[in-house]
C-alpha positions in Angstrom: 32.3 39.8 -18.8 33.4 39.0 -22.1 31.2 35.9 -23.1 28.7 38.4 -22.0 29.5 41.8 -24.6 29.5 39.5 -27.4 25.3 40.0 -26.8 25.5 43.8 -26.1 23.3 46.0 -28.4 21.4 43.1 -29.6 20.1 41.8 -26.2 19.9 44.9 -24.4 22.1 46.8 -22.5 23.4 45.3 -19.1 22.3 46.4 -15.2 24.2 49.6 -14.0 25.4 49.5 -10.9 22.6 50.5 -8.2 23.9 51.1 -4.5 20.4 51.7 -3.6 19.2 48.0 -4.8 19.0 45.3 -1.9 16.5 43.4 -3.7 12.8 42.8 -4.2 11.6 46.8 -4.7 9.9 47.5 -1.7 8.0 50.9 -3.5 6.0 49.5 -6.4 2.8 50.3 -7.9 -0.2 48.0 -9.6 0.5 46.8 -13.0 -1.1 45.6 -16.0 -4.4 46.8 -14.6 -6.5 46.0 -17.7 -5.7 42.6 -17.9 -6.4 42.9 -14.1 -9.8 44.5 -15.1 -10.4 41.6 -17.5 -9.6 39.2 -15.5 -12.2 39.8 -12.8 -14.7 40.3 -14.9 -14.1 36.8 -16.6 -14.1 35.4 -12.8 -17.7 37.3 -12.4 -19.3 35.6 -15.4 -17.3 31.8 -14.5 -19.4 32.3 -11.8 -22.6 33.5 -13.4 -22.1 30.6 -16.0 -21.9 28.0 -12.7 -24.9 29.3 -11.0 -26.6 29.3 -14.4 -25.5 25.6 -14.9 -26.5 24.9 -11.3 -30.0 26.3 -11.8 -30.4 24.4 -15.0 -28.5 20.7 -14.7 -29.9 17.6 -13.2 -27.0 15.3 -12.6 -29.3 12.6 -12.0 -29.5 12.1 -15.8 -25.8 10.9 -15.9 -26.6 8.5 -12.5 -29.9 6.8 -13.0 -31.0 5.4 -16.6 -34.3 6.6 -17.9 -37.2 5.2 -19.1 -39.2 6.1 -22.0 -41.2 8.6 -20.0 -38.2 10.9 -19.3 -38.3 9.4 -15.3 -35.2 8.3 -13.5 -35.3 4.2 -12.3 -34.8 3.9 -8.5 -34.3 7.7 -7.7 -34.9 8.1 -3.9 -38.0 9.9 -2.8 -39.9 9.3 -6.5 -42.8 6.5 -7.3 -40.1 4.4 -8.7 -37.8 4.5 -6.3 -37.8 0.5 -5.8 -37.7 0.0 -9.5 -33.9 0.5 -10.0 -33.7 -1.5 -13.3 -34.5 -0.5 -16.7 -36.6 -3.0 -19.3 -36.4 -3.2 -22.8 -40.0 -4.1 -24.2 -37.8 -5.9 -27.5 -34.4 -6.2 -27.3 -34.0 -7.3 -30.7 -35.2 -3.9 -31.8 -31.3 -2.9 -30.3 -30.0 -4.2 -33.1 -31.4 -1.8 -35.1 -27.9 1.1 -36.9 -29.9 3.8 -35.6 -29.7 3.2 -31.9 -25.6 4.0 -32.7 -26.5 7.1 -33.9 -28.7 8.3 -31.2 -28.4 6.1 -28.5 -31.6 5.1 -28.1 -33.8 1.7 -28.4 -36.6 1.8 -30.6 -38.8 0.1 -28.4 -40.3 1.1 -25.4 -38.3 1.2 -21.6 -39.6 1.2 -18.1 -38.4 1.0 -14.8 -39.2 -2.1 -12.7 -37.8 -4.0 -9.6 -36.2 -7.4 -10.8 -35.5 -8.4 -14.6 -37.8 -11.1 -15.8 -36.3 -15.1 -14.6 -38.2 -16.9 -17.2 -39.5 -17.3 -20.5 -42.9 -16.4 -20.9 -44.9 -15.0 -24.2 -48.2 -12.7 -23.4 -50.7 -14.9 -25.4 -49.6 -18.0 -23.1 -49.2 -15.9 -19.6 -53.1 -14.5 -20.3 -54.7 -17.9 -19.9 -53.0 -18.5 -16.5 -54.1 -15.8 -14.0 -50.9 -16.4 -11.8 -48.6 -16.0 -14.6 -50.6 -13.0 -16.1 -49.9 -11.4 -12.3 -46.3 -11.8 -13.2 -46.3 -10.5 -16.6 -48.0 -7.2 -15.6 -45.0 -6.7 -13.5 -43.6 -5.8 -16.9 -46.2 -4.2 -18.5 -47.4 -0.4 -18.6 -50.0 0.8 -16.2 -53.6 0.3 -17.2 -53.3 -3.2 -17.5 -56.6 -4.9 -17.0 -57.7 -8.7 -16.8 -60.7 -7.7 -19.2 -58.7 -6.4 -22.0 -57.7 -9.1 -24.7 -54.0 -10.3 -25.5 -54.8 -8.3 -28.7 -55.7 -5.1 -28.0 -52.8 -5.2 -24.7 -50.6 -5.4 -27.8 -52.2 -3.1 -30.5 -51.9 -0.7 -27.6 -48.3 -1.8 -26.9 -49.4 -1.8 -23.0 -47.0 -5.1 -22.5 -44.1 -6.8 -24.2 -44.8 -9.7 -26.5 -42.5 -11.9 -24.3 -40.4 -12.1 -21.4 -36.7 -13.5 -21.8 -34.4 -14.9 -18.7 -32.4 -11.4 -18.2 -29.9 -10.5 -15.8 -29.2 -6.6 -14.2 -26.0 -4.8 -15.6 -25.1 -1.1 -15.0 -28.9 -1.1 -13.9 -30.6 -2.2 -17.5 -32.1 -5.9 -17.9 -29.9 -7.9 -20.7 -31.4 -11.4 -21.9 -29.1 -14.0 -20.3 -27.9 -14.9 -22.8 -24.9 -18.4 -22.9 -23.4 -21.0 -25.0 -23.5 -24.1 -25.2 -20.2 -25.8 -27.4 -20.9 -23.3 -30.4 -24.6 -23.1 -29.9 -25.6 -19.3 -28.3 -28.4 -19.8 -25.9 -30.5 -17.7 -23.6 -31.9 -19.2 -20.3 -30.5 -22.9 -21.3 -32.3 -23.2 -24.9 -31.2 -22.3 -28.4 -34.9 -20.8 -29.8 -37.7 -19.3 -28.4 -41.3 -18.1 -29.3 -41.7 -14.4 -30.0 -44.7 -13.5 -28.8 -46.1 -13.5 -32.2 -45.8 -17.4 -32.9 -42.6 -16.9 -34.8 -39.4 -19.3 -33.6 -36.9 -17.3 -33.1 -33.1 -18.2 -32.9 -31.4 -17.0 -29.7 -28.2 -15.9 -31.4 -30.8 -13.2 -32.9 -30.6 -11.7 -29.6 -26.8 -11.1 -30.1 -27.0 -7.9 -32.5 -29.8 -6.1 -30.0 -27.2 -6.7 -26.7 -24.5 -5.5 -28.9 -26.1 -2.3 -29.5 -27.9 -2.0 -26.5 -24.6 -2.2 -24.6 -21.9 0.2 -26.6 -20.2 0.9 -23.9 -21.1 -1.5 -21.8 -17.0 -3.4 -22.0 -15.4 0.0 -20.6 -18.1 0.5 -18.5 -17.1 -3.1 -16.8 -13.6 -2.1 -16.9 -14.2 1.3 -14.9 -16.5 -0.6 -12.2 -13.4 -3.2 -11.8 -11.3 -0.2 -11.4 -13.5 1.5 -8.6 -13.5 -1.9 -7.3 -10.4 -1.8 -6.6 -9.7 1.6 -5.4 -12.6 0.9 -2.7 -10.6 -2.4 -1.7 -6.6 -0.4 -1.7 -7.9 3.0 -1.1 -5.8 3.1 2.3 -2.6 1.4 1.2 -2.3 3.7 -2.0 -2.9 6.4 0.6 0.4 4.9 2.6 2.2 4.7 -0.4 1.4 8.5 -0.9 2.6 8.9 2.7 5.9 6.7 1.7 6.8 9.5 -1.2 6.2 12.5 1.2 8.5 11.4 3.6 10.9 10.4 1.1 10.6 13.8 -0.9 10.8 15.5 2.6 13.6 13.4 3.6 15.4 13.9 0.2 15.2 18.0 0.7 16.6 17.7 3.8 19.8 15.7 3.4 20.2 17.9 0.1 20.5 20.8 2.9 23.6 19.3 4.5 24.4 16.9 2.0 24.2 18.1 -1.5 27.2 16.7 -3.4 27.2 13.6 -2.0 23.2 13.5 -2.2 23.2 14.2 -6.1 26.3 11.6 -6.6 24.4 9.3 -4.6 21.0 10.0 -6.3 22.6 9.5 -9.9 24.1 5.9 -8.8 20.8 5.3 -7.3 18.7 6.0 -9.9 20.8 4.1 -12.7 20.4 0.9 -10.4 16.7 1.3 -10.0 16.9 1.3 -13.8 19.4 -1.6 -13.9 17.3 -3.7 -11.5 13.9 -2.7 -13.9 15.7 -3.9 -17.0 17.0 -7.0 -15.0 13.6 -8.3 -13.9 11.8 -7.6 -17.4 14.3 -10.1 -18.7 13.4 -12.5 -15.8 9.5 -12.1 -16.6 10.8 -12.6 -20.2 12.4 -15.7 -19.9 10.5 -16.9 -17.4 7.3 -17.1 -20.3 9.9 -19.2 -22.7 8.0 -21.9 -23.7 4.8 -21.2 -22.2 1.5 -21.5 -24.3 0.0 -18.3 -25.7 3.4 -16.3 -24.2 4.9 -15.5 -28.1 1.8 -13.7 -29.8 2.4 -10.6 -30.3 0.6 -7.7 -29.1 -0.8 -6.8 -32.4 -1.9 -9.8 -32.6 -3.9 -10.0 -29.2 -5.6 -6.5 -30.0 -7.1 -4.3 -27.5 -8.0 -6.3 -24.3 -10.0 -5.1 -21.4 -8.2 -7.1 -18.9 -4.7 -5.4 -19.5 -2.8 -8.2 -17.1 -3.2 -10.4 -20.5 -0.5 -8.1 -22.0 1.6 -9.4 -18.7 1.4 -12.9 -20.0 3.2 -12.3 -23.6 6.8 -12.4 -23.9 6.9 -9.1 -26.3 5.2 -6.5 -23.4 8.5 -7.4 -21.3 11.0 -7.1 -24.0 9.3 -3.8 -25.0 9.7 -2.6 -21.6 13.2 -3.9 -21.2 14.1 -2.1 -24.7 12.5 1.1 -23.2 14.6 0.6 -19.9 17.9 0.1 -21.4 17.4 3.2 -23.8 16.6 5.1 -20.8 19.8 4.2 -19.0 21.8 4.4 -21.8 20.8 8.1 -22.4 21.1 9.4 -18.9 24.8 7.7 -18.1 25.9 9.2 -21.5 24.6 12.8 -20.2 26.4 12.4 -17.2 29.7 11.3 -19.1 29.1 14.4 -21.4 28.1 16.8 -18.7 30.3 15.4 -15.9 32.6 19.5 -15.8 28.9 21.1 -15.6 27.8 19.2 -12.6 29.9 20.7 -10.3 28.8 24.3 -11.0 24.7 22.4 -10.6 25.7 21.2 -7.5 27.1 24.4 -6.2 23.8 25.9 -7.4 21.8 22.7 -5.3 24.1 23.5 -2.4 22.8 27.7 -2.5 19.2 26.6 -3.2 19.3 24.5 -0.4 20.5 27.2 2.0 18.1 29.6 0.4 15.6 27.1 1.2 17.1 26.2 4.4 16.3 30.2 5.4 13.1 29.9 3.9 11.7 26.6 5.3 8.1 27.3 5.0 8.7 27.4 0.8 8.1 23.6 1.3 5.2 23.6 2.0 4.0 26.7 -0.3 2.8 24.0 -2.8 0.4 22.4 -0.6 -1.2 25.9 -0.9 -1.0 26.1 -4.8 -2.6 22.3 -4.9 -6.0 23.2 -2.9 -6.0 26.6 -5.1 -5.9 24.2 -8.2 -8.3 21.7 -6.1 -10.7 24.0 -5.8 -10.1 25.2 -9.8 -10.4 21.7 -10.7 -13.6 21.1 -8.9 -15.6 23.8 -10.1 -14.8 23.2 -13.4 -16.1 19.7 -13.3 -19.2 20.1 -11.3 -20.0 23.4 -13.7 -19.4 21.0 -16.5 -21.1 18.3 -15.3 -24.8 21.0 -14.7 -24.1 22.3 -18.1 -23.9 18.8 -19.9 -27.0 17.6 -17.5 -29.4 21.0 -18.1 -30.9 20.1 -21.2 -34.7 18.9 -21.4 -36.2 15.2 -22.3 -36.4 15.3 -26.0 -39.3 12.9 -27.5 -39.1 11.3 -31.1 -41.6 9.1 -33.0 -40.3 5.4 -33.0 -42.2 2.7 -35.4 -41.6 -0.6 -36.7 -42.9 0.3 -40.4 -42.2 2.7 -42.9 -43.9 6.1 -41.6 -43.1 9.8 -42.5 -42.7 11.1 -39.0 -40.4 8.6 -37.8 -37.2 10.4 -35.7 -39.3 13.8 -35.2 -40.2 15.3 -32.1 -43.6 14.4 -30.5 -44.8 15.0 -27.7 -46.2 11.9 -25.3 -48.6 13.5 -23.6 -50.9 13.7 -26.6 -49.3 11.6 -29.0 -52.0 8.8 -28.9 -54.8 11.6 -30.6 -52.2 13.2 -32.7 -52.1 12.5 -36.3 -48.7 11.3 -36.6 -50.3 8.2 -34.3 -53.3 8.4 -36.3 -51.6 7.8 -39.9 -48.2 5.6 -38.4 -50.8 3.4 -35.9 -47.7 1.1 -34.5 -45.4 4.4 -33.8 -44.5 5.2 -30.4 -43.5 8.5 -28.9 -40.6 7.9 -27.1 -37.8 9.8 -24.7 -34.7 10.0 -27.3 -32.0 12.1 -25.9 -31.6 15.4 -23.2 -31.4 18.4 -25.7 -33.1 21.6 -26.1 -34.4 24.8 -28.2 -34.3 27.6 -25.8 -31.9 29.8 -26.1 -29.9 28.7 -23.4 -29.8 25.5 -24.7 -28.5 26.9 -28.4 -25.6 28.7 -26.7 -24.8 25.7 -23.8 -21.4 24.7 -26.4 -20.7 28.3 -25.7 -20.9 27.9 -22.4 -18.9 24.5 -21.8 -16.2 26.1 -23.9 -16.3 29.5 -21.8 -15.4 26.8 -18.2 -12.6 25.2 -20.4 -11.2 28.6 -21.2 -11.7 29.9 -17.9 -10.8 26.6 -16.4 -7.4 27.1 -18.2 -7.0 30.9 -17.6 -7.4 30.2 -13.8 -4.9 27.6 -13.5 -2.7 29.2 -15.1 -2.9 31.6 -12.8 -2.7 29.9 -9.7 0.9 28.2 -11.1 2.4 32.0 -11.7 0.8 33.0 -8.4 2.6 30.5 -7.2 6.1 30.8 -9.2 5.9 34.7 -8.5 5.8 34.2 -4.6 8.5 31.6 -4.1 10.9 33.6 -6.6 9.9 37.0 -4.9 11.1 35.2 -1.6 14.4 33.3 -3.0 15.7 36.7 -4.2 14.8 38.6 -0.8 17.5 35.8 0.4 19.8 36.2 -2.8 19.9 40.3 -2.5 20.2 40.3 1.3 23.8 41.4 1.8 23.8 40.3 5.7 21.9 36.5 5.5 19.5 36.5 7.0 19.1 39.6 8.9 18.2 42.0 5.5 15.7 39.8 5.2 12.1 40.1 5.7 11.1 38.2 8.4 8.8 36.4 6.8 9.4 36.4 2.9 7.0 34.0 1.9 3.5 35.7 3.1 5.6 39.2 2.3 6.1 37.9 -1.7 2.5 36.2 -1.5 1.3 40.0 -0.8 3.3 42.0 -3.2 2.1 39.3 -5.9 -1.7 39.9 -5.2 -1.6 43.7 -4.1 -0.2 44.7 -7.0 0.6 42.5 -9.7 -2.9 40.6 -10.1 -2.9 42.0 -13.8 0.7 40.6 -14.8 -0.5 37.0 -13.4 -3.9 37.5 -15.5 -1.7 38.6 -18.4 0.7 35.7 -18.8 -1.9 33.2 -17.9 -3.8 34.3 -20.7 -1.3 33.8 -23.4 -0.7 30.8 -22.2 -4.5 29.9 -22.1 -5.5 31.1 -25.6 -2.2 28.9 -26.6 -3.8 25.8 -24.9 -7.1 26.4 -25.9 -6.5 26.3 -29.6 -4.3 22.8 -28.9 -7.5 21.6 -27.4 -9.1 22.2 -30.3 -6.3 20.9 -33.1 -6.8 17.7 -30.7 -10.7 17.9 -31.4 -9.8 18.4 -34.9 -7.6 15.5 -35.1 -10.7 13.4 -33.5 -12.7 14.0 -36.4 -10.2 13.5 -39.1 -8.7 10.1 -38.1 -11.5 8.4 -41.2 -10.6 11.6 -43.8 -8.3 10.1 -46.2 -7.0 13.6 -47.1 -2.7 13.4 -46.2 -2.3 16.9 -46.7 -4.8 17.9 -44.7 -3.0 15.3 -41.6 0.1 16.8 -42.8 -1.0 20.4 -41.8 -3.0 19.6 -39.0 0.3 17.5 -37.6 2.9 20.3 -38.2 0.0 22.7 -36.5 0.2 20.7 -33.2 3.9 20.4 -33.3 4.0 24.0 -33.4 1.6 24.9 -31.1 3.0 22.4 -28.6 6.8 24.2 -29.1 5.2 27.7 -28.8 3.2 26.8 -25.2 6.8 25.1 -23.7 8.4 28.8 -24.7 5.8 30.7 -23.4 5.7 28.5 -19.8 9.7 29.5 -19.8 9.3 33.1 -20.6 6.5 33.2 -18.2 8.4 31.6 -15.4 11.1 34.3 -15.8 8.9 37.0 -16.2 7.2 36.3 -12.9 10.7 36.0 -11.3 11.8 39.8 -13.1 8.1 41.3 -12.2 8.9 40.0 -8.8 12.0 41.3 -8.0 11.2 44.7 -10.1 7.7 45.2 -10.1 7.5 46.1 -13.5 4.9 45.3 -15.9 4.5 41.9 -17.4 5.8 43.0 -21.0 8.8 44.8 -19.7 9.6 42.2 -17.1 9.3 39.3 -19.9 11.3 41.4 -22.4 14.0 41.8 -19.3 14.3 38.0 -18.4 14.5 37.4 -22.2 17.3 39.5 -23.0 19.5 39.2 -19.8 19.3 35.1 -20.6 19.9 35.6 -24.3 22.9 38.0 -23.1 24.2 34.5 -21.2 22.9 32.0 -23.6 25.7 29.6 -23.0 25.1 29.8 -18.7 21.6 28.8 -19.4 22.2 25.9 -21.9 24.8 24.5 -19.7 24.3 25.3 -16.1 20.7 26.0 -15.9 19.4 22.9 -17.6 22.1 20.6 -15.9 20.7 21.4 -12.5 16.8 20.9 -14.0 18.1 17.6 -15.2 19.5 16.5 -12.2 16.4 17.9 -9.8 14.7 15.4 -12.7 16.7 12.1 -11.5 15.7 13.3 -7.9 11.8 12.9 -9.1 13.0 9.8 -10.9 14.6 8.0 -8.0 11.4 8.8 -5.6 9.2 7.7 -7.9 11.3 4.5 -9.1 11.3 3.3 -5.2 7.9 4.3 -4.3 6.9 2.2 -7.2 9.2 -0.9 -7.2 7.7 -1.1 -3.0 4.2 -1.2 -4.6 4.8 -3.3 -7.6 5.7 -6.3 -4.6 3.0 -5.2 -2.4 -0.2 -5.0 -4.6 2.1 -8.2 -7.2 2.2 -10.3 -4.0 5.2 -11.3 -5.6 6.8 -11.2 -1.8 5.3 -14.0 0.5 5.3 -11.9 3.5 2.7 -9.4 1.9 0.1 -11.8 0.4 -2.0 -11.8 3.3 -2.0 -8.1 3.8 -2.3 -7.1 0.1 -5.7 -6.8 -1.0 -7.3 -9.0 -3.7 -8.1 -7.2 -7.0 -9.1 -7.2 -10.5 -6.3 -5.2 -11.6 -3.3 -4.8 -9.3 -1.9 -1.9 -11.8 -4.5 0.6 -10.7 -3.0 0.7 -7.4 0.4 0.5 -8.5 -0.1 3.3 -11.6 -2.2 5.4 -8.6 1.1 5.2 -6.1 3.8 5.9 -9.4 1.4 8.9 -10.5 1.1 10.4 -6.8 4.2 10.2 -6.0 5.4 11.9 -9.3 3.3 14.4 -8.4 4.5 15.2 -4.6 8.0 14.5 -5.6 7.0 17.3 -8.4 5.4 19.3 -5.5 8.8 19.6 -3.7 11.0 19.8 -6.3 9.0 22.5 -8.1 10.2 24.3 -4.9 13.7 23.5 -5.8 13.4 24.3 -9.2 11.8 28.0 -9.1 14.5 28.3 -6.3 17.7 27.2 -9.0 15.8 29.6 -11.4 15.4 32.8 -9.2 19.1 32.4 -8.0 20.2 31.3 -11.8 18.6 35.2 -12.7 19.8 37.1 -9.5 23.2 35.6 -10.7 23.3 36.7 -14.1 22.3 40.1 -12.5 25.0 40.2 -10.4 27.4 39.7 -12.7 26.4 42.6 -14.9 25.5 44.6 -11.9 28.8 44.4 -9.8 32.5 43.5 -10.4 33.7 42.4 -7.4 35.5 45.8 -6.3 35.1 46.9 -2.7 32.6 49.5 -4.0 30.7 47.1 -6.0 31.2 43.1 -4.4 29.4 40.0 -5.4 26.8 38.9 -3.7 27.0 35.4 -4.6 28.2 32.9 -2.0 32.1 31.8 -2.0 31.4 28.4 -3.1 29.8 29.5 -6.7 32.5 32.3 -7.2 34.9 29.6 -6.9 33.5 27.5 -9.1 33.4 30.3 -11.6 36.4 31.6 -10.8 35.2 34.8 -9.7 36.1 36.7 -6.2 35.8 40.1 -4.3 38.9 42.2 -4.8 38.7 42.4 -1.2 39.4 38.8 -0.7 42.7 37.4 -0.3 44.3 35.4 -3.3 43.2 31.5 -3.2 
């Protein structure tokens, strides 16, 4: 215990010796209860905000466009439901700097059934009455053979031509081509305004531009849902693949644990090895191939990201990245090589703990539809609040006017005065806003479900940490394993957690939250300051996020060991993080070596799941292997499923392992505990098992000599 006095005084005084202690404190009471106060009355307005949201959103606004009337295009059960497409009256208008400022056309929209196939001007389509029958298609209602082209356009009933247009994300864009550098639209190079005027077609251009700002990652997200619809079930295999594996993994661990981690450390250097070898072959297989040595700088941002496959630097990047990697984990091992027999003797005790407690496992799957169900709140809540404003109309005119971009309202606009003195205006839909309270406030309330959104994930993690360590120490304290312990320790944990120590979860989740939410809003900051050309004001913002991020990564750890101390204690969250801090400050050199040597190898587990999950998938959704290329599916981006299958199964591997982890951890503390608490006399044994007091040299006086 000398490593340890070194720390007496300053840390904290050790554990006395407690005959009475066998573990989790049976006798507790409820802790923290104004946090737990707080907390549900947070969770009582969350869900006053989301029926509030509910009441007020429409999330049709986000699924059908609108036309210039405030009405959705092909919404089921409405007049318009066969009119799915939106038409611009003058497309050229698009090009306009405004519409990138409020997103809106100056010119007016409406919802009809197919985009116009022809070229067709209103003066020419009046004299034919077939072709006038076709242009009304396109025109407002009210329409009459009797009025004159003239007034039809004074009145801007109808648009003053018709261009060959073609349907994308539901809105009618001219169809527009090229011919050798020529731009064209329906096969010709010029076309008639409507108002005699010639017009080039590349005038067209500027108005699709605008028109379509986010029309380019709007493709790119169909492509992608495109291909999820066609590999949907064999990501879902590959999802199956990494559970077993994980499962698998745990289970030879059990019986297997030195050999597993030797095994797993080989392994996952040669899954590394064979990523670096085959970025070479990729590399040298583009040698001498056109377009293969630009650079990516050069090439710029593409939306089809397989083009960054086809240049020579994307491999050589990820070889570099590959060979850094392996260089840095084999030099760990070299360095750490001593330590890894103590982690493995920790893996081994975890394993057994788990091994008593089987049903950990699958605590996680419980966590996930906790944070499942978090998760979906959140972003159907957000979706009502960012869909419950109203149809906000603005004056829209060709001309110089005084009332342009101020609210109107079309119900009256063509009597009003504004139409009176600006006679080509329009009253137009502009945006979904608001000036009802509610609306003033509705920031308020999206950043009320992020905070809360936060808060209650948070919570669910250290609901989740606080049950599994409350069950790994039942099996650590029990003297007789496993008949002191409870007989089931998992549900018994889960109970003590909620019953009494709701307001110590609500407690650390909401440091943690407050922490997060004010990164959130350095990020926000950062948005807006990428143009400023102030340095210092980078500067500080930069060190602020550095901090911030170092200050949420120590309040996760001391949260994760207060949990395990409120657990095992049932004290209150202060005392039980002050507790955890002080008995690992009191072993600092344990936890640097032994405690982050087992996380690091837990971390090549994850790695080795993940790197054969994904190499599997690379040659199935690649069809680089001539046995799959029937059976893979044909897509625009074979990535998505691949990044899908490496994401999942990062994620279940994580699932597991967390289990692991918060098992090494619980054990790691009930250690340390030990040690103060007992000195291996008859009167006071260790309760650690043989194999760790032999690797720290440490025995019951009652045991013969080894």
């Amino acid at each position: 215990m000398a490593e340890d006095g070194e720390y007496y005084g300053k840390h904290g005084e050790p554990r006395k010796y407690d005959p009475t202690f066998k573990g989790p404190i049976q006798n507790r009471g409820c802790t923290d209860i104004v946090c737990c106060i707080l907390f549900v009355l947070a969770l009582l307005g969350y869900i006053a905000v989301g029926i509030l949201a509910w009441s007020q959103g429409d999330p049709r606004k986000v699924i059908y466009p609108t036309d210039s009337r405030g009405q959705f295009c092909g919404q089921a059960g409405t007049e318009l439901e066969k009119k799915p497409l939106l038409f611009y009256f003058n497309i050229m208008k698009c090009a306009s700097p405004m519409v990138l400022l409020e997103f809106q056309c100056p010119t007016t929209q409406m919802c009809v059934e197919k985009c116009p196939e022809k070229f067709m001007t209103l003066l020419k389509a009046y004299t034919n009455k077939n072709d006038f029958e076709y242009y009304k298609k396109f025109c407002k209602e009210g329409v009459t053979n009797t009025m004159g082209a003239p007034e039809i356009l004074r009145l801007g009933l109808c648009p003053a031509m018709l261009t060959p247009s073609k349907p994308f994300t539901r809105r009618c864009f001219p169809a527009l081509g090229q011919k050798g550098k020529v731009i064209t639209v329906g096969n010709i190079s010029s076309f008639d305004d409507g108002y005699g005027n010639m017009r080039d077609a590349k005038d067209l251009v500027d108005g699709v531009k605008n028109a379509t700002v986010v029309i380019e990652a709007r493709q790119v997200v169909m492509k992608i849902f495109e291909d999820y619809t066609q590999s949907w079930y064999w990501i879902l295999i590959g999802l199956v693949i990494a559970m077993v594996t994980s499962l698998l993994f745990i289970i030879l661990l059990r019986y297997l644990a030195g050999i597993m981690v030797w095994v797993m450390i080989v392994l996952v250097i040669l899954v590394i090895g064979y990523g670096i070898f085959h970025c070479y072959m990729e590399y040298a297989a583009l040698k001498g191939e056109p377009g293969a040595n630009v650079t990516i700088q050069q090439l710029g941002f593409q939306t089809d990201l397989s083009v960054y496959l086809q240049i020579r630097q994307t491999w050589l990047a990820f070889m570099i990245i590959l060979a850094i990697v392996d260089v840095v984990i084999i030099l760990l091992l070299i360095f750490l090589r001593k330590r890894i027999l103590i982690a493995v003797a920790l893996i081994k005790e975890a394993s057994r703990a788990i091994g008593h407690v089987m049903c950990s496992l699958f605590f996680p799957l419980f966590t996930f539809v906790l944070l499942a169900i978090v998760i979906a709140y959140w972003a159907v809540t957000a979706v009502f609040l960012s869909t419950s404003n109203e149809p906000v109309y603005k004056v829209f005119n060709e001309t110089l006017c005084e009332h342009s971009r101020k609210l109107c309202d079309p119900a009256n606009y063509t009597t009003s005065l504004m139409k009176a003195q600006c006679p080509d205006s329009e009253c137009l839909f502009a945006f979904y806003g608001g000036e009802t309270v509610y609306h003033k406030y509705l920031i308020g309330l999206q950043f009320y479900n992020v905070f809360l959104f936060f808060w209650c994930a948070n919570f669910v993690i250290g609901l989740g940490q606080m049950t599994l360590a409350g069950a790994f120490a039942s099996y650590y304290w029990a003297f007789v394993k496993p008949d002191d312990m409870p007989a089931f320790p998992v549900f018994s944990s889960l109970g003590r957690s909620l019953r009494y120590h709701t307001g110590s979860l609500a407690f650390g989740s909401l440091i943690l939250s407050i922490i997060q939410i004010i990164r959130v809003l350095l990020e926000y900051l950062d948005h807006k300051l990428k143009g400023a050309k102030n340095k210092f004001a980078k500067f500080l913002l930069c060190c602020l996020k550095c901090c911030f991020w170092c200050l949420e990564k120590f309040i996760k750890f001391l949260n994760r060991n207060a949990y395990i101390m409120v657990a095992i204690y049932g004290k209150n969250f202060c005392t039980s993080a002050r507790d955890a801090f002080f008995l690992l400050m009191r072993n600092m050199i344990r936890v640097a070596v032994l405690d982050k040597v087992t996380d690091f190898l837990l971390f090549l587990g994850k790695l080795l799941i993940v790197g054969l999950v994904g190499v599997f998938a690379f040659f199935f959704f690649s069809g680089r292997v001539k046995a799959f290329e029937n059976t893979a599916p044909h897509l625009h981006y074979y990535w998505v499923p691949i990044l899908t299958v490496v994401i999942g199964s990062y994620l279940i591997a994580h699932g597991f392992f967390s289990v692991y982890a918060m098992c090494v951890d619980t054990l790691f503390l009930c250690f340390l505990e030990d040690l103060e608490r007992n000195d291996g006399s008859p009167e006071r044994p260790y309760l650690m098992p043989e194999n760790l007091r032999k690797v720290l040299n440490k025995k019951n006086k009652s045991e013969p000599a080894q």
